[in-house]
C-alpha positions as CSV (number, residue, x, y, z in Angstrom):
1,X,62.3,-28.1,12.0
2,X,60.6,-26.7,9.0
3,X,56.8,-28.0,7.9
4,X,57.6,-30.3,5.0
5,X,56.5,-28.7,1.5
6,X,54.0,-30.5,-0.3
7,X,56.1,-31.5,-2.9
8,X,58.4,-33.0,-0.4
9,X,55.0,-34.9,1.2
10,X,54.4,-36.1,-2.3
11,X,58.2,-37.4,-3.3
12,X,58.0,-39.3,0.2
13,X,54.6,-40.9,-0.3
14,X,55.4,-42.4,-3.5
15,X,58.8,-43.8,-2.3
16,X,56.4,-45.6,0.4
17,X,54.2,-46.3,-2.5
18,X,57.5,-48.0,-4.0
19,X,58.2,-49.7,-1.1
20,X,54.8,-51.0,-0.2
21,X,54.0,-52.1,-3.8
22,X,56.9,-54.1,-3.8
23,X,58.5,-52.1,-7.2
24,X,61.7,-52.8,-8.2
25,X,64.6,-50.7,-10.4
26,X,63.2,-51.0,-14.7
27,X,59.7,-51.1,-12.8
28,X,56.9,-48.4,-14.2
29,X,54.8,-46.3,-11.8
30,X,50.8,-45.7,-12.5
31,X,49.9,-43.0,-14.7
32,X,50.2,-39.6,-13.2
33,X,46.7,-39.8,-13.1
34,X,46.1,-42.4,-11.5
35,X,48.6,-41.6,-8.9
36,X,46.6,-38.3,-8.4
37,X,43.5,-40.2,-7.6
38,X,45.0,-42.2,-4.8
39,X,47.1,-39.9,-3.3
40,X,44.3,-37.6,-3.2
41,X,46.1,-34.6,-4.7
42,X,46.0,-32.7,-8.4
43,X,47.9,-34.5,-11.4
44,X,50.6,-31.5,-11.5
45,X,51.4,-31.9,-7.6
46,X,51.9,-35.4,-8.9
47,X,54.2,-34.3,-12.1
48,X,56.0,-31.9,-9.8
49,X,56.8,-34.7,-7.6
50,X,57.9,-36.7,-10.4
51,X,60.4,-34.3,-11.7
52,X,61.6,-33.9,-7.9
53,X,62.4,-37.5,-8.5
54,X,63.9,-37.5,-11.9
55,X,66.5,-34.8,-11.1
56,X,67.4,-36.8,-8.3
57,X,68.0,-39.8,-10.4
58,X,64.9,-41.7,-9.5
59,X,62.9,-42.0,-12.0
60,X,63.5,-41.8,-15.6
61,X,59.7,-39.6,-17.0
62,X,59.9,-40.9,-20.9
63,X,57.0,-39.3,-23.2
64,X,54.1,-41.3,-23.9
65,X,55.6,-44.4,-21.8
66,X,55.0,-43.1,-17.9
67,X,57.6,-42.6,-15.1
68,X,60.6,-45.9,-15.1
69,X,62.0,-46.4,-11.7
70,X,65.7,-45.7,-12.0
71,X,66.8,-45.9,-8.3
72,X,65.5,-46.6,-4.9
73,X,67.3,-44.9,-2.6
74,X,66.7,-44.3,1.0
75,X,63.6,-41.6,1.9
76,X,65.8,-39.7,4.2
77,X,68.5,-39.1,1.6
78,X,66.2,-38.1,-1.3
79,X,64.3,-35.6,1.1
80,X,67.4,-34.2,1.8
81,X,69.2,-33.7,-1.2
82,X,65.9,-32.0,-2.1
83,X,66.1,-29.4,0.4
84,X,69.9,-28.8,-0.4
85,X,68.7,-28.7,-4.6
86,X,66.1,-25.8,-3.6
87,X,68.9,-23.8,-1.6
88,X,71.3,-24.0,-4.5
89,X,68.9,-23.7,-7.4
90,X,68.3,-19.7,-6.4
91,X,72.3,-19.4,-6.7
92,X,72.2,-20.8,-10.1
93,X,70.0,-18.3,-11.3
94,X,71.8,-15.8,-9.8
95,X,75.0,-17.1,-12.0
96,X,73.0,-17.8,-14.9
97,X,71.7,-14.2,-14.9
98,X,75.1,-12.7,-14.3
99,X,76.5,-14.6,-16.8
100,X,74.4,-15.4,-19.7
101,X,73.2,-11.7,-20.4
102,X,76.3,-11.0,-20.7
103,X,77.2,-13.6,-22.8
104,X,74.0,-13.0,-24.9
105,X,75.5,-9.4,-25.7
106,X,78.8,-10.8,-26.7
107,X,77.8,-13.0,-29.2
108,X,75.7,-10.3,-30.8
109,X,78.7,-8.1,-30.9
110,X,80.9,-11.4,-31.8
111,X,78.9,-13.7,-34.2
112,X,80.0,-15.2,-37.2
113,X,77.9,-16.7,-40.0
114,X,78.9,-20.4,-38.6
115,X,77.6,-19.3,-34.8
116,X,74.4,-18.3,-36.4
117,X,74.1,-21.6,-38.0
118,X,74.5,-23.5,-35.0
119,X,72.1,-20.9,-33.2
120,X,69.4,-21.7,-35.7
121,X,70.0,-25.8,-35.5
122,X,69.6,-25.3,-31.8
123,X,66.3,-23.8,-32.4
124,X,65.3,-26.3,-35.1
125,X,66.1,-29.2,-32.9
126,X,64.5,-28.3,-29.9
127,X,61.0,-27.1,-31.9
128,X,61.4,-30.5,-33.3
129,X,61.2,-32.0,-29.8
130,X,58.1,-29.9,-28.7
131,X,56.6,-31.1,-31.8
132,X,56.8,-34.4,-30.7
133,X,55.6,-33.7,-27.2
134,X,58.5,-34.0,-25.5
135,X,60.3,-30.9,-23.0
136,X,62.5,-29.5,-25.6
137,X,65.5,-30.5,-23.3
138,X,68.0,-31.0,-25.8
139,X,67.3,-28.6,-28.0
140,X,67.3,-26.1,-24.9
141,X,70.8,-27.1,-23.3
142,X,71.9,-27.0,-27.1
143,X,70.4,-23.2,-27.8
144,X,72.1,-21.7,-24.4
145,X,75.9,-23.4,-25.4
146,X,75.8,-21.8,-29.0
147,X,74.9,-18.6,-27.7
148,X,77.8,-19.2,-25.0
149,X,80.2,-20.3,-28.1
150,X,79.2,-17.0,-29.9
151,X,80.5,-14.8,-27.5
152,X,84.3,-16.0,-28.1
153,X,84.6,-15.6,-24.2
154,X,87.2,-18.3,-23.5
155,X,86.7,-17.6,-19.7
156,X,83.0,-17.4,-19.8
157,X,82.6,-20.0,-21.7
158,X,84.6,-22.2,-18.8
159,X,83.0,-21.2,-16.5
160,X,79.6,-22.0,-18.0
161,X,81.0,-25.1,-18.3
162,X,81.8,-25.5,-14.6
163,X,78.2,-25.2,-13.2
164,X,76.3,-26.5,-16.2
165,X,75.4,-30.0,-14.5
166,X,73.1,-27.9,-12.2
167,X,71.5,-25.8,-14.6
168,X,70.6,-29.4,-16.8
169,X,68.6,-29.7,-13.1
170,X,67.3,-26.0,-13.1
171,X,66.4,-27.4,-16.7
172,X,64.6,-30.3,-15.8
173,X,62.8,-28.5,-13.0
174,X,61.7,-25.6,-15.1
175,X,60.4,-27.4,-18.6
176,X,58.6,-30.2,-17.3
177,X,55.5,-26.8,-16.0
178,X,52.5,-26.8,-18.7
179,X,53.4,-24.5,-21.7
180,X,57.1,-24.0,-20.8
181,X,59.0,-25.9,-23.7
182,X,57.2,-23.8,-26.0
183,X,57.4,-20.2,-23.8
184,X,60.9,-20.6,-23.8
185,X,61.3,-21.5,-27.3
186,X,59.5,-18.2,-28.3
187,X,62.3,-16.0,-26.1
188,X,65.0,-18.3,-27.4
189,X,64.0,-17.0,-31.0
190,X,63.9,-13.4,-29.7
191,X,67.6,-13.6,-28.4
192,X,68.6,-15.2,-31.8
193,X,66.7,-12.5,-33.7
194,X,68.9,-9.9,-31.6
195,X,71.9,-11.9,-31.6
196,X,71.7,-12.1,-35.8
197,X,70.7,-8.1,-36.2
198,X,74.1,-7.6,-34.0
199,X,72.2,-5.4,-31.4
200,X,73.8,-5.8,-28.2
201,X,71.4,-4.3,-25.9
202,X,68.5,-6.1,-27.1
203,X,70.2,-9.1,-27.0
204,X,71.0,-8.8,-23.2
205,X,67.4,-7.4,-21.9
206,X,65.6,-10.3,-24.3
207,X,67.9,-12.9,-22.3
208,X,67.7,-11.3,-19.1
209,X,63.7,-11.3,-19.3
210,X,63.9,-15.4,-20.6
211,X,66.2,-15.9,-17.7
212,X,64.0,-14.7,-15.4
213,X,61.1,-16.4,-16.9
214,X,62.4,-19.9,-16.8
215,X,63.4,-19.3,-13.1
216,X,59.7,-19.2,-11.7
217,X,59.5,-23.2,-10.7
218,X,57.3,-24.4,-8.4
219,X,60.5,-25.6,-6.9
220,X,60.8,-22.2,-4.8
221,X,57.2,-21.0,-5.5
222,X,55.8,-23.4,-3.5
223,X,55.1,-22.7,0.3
């Protein structure tokens, strides 16, 4: 049996937390702070923790109103869907990269004046988000599909489709880190400025280097 991660020490000491405080489902946890304090670790072991629990379906982290329990599912079963989440997430990178550079070249090669559009309300909408302190979710998931809808890749585009519930996880995972939203905001507007001057090439190395950006989570960095 493997040591535990810390993470996965954190996610099981505040489902005992849960438990012992009596919380129920619509519930709210203490701010991340104040969770920090009496767990006796740092405020982003905490967040990291948290966003462990939100992909799982735990927790629901709104902006500016703290962590809403969701769920309360056994300790066991959360641990373990965990462990099975970090074994898969290095596989969805692996597809994303495969898939969305290519892709990323495509619609450069492809794009019409409409795709551009709907490139450039995907970038709006998430800088709106980030504006207003949230991850830039939304406008992320919404950036990555018009790029896929530029390329005119039918079969591509399906199988984006297939696998795009776990990257909205990889998603989760890799926006909620400090300065992400807007890191990955600045390379979406790179692939757009590539994808608009119709350069194929840059388009694929500025996705391919965004890609591998977004994919350093403390999900697998951690030890």
């Amino acid at each position: 049996m493997s040591r535990p991660r810390l993470y996965e020490q954190l996610v099981g000491q505040l489902l005992e937390y849960i438990a012992e405080e009596g919380l129920a489902v619509g519930d709210r946890l203490p701010a991340e702070r104040e969770l920090a304090t009496q767990l006796q670790v740092s405020r982003a072991s905490v967040s990291q923790a948290l966003v462990a629990l939100e992909v799982q379906g735990v927790v629901d982290v709104r902006h500016g109103d703290g962590a809403v329990i969701l769920d309360i599912p056994p300790g066991r079963q959360v641990l373990t869907a965990l462990r099975a989440r970090r074994r898969r997430l290095q596989e969805v990178i692996e597809a994303r990269e495969a898939m969305e550079v290519k892709l990323a070249a495509l619609a450069a090669a492809r794009r019409d004046d409409h795709d551009l559009a709907v490139i450039d309300e995907a970038l709006a909408h998430m800088e709106r988000e980030i504006e207003r302190g949230e991850r830039g979710t939304s406008g992320d998931e919404r950036f990555h599909a018009a790029v896929t809808a530029a390329a005119h890749s039918g079969l591509l585009g399906d199988l984006m489709a297939e696998i795009s519930e776990l990257i909205r996880e990889s998603r989760v995972e890799s926006l909620a880190q400090p300065g992400r939203p807007e890191e990955s905001l600045r390379a979406h507007r790179a692939v757009a400025a590539a994808i608009r001057a119709g350069d194929a090439e840059a388009a694929a190395r500025t996705m391919s280097r965004h890609i591998a950006s977004v994919s350093d989570v403390g999900l697998l960095r951690e030890t």
